[in-house]
Residue frames relative to the residue before (quaternion, step in Angstrom):
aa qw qx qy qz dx dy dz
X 1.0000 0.0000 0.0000 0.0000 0.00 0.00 0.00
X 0.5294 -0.5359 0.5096 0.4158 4.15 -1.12 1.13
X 0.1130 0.8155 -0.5352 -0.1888 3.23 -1.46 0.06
X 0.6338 -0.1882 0.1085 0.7423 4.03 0.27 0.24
X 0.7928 0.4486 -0.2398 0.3358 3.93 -0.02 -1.36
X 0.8158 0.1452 -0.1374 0.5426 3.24 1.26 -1.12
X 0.0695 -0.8392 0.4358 0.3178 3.45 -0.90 0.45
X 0.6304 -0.6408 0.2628 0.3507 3.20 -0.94 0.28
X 0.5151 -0.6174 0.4309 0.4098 4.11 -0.87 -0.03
X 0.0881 0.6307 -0.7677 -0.0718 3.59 -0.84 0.64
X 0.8247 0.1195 -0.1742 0.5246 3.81 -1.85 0.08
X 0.6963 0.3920 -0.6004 -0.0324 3.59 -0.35 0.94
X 0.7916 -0.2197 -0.0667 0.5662 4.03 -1.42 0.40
X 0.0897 -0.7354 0.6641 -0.1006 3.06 -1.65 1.12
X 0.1229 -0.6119 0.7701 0.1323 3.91 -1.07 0.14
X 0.4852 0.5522 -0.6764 0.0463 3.05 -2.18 0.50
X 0.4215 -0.6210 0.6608 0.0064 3.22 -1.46 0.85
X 0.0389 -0.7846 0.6160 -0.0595 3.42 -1.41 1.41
X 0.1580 -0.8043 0.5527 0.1507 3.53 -0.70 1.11
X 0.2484 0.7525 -0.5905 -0.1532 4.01 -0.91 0.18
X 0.4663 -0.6477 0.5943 0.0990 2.83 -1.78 0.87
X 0.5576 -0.6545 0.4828 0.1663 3.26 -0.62 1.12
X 0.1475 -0.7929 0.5840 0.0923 4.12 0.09 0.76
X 0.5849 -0.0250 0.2487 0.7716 4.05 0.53 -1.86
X 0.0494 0.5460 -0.8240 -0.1429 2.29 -2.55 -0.11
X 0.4240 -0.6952 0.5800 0.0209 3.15 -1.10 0.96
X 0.4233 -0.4589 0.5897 0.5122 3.71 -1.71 -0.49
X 0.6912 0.6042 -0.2024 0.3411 3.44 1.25 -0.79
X 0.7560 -0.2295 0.0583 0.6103 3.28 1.29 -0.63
X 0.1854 -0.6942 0.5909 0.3666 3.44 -1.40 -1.34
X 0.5686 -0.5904 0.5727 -0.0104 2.87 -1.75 0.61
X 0.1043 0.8562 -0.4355 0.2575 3.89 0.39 0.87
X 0.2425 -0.6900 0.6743 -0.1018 3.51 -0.95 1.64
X 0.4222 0.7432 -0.5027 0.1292 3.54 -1.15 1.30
X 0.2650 -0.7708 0.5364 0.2190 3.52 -0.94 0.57
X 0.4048 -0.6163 0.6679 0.1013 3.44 -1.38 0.69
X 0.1965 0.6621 -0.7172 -0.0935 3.32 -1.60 0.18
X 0.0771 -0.7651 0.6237 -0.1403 3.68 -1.05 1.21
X 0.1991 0.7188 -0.6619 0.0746 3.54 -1.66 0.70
X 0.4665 -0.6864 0.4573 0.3196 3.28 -1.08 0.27
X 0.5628 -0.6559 0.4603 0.2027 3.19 -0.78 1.06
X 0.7007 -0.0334 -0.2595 0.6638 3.90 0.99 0.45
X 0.7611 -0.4732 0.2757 0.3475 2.95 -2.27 0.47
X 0.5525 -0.2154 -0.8036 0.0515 1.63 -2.01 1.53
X 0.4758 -0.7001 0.4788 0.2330 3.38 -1.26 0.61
X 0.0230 -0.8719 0.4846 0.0667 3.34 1.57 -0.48
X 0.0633 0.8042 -0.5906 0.0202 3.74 0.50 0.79
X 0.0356 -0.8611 0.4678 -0.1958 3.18 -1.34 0.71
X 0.2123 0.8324 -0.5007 0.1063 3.79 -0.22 1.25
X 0.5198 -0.6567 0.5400 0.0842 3.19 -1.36 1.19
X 0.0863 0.6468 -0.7464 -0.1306 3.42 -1.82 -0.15
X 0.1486 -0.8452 0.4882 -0.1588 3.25 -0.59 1.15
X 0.0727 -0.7051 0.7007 0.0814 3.64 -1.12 0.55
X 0.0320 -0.8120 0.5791 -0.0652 3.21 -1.32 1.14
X 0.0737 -0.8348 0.5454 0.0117 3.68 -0.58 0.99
X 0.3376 -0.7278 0.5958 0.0365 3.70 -1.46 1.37
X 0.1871 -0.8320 0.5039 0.1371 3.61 0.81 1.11
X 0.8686 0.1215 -0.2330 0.4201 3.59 0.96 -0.48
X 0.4589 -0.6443 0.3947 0.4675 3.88 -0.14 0.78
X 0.7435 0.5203 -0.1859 0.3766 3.85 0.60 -1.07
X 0.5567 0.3578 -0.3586 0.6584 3.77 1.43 -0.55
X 0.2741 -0.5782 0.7326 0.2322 3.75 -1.81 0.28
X 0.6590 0.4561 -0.5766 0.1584 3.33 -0.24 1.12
X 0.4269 -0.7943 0.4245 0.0812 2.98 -0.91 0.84
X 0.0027 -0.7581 0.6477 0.0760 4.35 -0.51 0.18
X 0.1514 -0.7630 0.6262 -0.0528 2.83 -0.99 1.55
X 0.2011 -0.6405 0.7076 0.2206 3.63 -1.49 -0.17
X 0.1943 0.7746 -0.6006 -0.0378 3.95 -1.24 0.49
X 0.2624 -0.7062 0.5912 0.2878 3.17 -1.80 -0.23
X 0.3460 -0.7999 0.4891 0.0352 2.86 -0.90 1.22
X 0.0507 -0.8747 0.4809 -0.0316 3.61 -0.33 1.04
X 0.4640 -0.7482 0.3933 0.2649 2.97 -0.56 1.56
X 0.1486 -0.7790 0.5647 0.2286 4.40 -0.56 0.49
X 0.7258 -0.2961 0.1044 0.6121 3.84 0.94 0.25
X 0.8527 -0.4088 -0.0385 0.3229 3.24 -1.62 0.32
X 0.6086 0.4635 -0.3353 0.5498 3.36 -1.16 0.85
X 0.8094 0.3364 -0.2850 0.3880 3.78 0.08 -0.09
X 0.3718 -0.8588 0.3311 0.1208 3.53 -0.79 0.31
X 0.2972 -0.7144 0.5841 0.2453 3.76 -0.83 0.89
X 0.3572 0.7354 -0.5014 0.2830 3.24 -0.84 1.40
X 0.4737 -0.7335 0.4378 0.2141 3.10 -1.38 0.62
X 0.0116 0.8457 -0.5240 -0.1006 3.70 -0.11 0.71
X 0.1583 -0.7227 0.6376 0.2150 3.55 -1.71 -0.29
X 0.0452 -0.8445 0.5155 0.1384 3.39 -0.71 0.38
X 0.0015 0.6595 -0.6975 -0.2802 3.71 -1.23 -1.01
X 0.2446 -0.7031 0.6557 -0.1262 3.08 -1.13 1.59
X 0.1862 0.7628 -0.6191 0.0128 3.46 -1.24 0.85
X 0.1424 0.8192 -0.5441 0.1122 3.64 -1.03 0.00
X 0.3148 -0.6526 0.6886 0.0309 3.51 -1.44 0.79
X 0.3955 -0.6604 0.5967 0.2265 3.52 -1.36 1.31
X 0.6656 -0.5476 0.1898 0.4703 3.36 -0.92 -0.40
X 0.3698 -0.7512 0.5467 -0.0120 3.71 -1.09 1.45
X 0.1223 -0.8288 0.4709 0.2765 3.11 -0.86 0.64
X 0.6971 -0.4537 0.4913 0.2585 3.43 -1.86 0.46
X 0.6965 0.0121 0.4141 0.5859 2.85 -0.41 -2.13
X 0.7251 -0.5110 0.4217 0.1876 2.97 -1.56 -0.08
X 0.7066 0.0836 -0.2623 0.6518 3.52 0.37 1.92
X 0.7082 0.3742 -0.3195 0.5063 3.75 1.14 -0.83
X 0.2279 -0.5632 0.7773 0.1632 3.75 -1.33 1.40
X 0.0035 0.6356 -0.7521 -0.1742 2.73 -3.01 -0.29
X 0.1714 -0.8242 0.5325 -0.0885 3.45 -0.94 1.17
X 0.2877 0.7838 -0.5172 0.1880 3.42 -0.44 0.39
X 0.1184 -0.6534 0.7461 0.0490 3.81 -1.67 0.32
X 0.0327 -0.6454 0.7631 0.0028 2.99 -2.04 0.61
X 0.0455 -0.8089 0.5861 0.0079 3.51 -1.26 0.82
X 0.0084 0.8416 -0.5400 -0.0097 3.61 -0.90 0.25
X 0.2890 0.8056 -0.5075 0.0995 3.23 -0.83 0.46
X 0.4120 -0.4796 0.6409 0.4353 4.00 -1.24 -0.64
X 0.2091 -0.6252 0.7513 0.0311 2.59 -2.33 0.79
X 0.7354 0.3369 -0.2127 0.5481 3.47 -0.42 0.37
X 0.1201 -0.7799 0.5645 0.2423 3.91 -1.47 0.45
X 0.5105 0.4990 -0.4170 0.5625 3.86 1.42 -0.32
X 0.7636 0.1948 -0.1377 0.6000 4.09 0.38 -1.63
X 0.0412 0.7004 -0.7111 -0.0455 3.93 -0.53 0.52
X 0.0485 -0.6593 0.7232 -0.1999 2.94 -1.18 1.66
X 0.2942 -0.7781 0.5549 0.0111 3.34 -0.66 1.99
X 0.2626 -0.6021 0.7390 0.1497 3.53 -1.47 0.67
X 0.1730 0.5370 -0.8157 -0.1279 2.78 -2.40 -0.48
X 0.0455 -0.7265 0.6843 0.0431 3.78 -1.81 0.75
X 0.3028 0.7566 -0.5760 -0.0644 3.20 -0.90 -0.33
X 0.0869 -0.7459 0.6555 0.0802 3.64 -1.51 0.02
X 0.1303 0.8414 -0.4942 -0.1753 3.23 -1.20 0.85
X 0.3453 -0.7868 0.4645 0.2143 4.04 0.06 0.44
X 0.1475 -0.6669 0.7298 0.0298 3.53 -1.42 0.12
X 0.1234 0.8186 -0.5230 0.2028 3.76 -0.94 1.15
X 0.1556 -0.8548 0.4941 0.0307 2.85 -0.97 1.23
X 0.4527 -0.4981 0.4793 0.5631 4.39 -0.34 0.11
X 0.2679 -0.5922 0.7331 0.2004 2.58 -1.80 0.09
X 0.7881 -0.1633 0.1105 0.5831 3.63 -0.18 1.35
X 0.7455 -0.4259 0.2597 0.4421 3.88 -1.10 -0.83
X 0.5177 0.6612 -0.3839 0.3839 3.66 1.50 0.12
X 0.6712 -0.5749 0.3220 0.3396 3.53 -1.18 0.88
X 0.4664 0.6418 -0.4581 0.4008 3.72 1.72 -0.12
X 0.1667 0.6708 -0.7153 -0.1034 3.47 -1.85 -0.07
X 0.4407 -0.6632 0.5666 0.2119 3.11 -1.49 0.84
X 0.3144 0.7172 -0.6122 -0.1098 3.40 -2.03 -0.21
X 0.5658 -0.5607 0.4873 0.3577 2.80 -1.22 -1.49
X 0.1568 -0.8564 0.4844 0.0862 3.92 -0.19 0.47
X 0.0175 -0.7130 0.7010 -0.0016 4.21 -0.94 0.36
X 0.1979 0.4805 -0.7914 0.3220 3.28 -0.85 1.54
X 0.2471 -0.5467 0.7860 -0.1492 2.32 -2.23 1.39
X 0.3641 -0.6237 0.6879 -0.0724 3.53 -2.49 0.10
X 0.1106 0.7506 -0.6178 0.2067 3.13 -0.85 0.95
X 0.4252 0.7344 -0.5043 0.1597 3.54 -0.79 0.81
X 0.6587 -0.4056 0.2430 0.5852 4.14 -0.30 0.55
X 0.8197 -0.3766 -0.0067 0.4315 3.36 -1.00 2.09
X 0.4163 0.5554 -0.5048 0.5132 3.35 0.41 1.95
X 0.6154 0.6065 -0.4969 0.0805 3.41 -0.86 0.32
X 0.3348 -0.7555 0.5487 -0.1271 3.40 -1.83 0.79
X 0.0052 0.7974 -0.5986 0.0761 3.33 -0.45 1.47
X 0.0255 0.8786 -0.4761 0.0272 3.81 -0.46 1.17
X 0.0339 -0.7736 0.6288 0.0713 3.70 -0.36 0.69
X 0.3303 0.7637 -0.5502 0.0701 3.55 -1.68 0.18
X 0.4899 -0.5702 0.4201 0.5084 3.86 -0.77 0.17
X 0.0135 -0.7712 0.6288 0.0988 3.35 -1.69 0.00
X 0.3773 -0.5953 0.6859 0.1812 3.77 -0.94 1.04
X 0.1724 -0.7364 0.6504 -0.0703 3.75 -1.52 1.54
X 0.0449 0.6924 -0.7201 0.0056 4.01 -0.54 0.56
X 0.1889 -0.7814 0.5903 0.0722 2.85 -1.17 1.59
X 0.0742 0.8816 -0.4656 -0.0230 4.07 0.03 0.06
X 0.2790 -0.7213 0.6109 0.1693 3.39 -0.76 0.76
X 0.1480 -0.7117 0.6789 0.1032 3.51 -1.31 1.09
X 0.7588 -0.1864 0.2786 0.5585 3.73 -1.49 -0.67
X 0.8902 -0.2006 0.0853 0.4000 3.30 -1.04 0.88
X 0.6441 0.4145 -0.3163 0.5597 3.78 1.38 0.58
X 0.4141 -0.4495 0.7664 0.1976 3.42 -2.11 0.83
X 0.0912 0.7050 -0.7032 0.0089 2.81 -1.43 1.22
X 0.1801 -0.7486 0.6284 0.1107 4.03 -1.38 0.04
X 0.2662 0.6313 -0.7187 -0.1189 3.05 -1.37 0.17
X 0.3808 -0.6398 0.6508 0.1487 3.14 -1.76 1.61
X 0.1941 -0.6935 0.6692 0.1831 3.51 -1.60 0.28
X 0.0066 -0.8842 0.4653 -0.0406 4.08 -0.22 0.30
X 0.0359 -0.6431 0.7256 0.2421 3.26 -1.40 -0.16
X 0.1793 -0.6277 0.7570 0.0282 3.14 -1.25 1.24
X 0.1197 -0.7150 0.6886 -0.0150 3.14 -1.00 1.87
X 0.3581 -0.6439 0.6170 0.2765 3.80 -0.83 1.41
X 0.2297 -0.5093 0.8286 0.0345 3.82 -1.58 1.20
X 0.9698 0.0755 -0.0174 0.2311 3.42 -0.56 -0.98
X 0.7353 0.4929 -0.1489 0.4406 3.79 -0.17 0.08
X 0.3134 -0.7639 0.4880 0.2831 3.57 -0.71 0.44
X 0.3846 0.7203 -0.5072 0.2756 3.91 0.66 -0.15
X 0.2246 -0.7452 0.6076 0.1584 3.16 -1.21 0.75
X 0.4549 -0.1098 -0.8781 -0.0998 1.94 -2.76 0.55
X 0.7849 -0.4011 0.4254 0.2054 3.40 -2.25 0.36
X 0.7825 -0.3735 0.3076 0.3917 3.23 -0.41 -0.58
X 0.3018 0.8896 -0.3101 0.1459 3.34 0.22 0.25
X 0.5839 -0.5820 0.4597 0.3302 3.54 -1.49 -0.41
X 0.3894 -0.7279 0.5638 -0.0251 3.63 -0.17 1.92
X 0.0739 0.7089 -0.6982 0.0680 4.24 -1.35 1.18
X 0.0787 0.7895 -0.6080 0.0288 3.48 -0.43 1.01
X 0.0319 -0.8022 0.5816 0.1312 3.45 -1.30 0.60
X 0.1038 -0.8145 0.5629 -0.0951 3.46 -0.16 1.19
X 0.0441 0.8091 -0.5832 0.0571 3.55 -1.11 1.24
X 0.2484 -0.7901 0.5513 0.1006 3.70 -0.44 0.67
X 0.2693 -0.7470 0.5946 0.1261 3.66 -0.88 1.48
């Protein structure tokens, strides 16, 4: 556990991969089975995978309330029950040329120690001329038992389409504003693809 001397790590490098399975779908909503697997990409690895059921009570809102288990894959990770509510929006447009995108989640982990979360990020982007690039700016932030993290900064997007997948990769600086968690300040690469 962080304590005054040490802080703890919120947003640094990670890998994981999510699978869902359509259950129903409704005019009204859906119904959706999936497992996760995630770790951090230095020590601690705190590995970790989930099976989960998640329901969209309304087809037209994006939020979602899930239930999962969370299984601990070696040291550092955790066997537990969690719940969340997840929402988000792909990218929308504003105005003409400027998009926004963004998600927030919250929830509890644990039913004896409940230890609440919250994340979210939202971004703003514009093309860059006729090339698959766009610029902006992004604010996402963190929040979990004696953790937390507010970051703001510009960020360069390539969107590319592969075989039968959307793919991205953002480049950023995620200047820390608020909080003492580590890593520092720095320069943030995500690649994110959707099957």
């Amino acid at each position: 556990m962080p304590n005054a001397l040490s802080p703890g790590r919120l947003g640094a490098s990670q890998m994981g991969m999510r699978i869902d399975f359509l259950l129903a779908e409704t005019a009204q909503g859906r119904v959706t089975a999936y497992g996760r697997i995630a770790g951090a990409l230095d020590r601690p690895v705190a590995p970790e995978a989930a099976l989960g059921l998640s329901i969209q009570p309304l087809s037209h809102i994006p939020v979602s309330i899930g239930v999962e288990r969370r299984m601990a894959l070696g040291d550092g990770g955790r066997n537990a029950n969690a719940a969340l509510i997840v929402g988000g929006f792909g990218p929308t447009a504003l105005t003409k040329g400027l998009e926004a995108e963004g998600y927030a989640q919250m929830g509890m982990v644990g039913l004896r120690s409940r230890d609440l979360f919250a994340d979210g990020r939202i971004s703003i982007s514009s093309p860059l001329g006729h090339s698959p690039l766009r610029i902006g700016g992004s604010v996402s932030g963190g929040a979990q038992p004696h953790l937390e993290r507010l970051d703001m900064g510009p960020e360069l997007q390539w969107r590319f389409r592969l075989p039968d997948v959307n793919a991205r990769v953002t480049v950023e600086w995620r200047e820390r504003i608020a909080g003492r968690t580590h890593p520092p300040s720095g320069l943030a690469m995500t690649l994110a693809t959707d099957f």
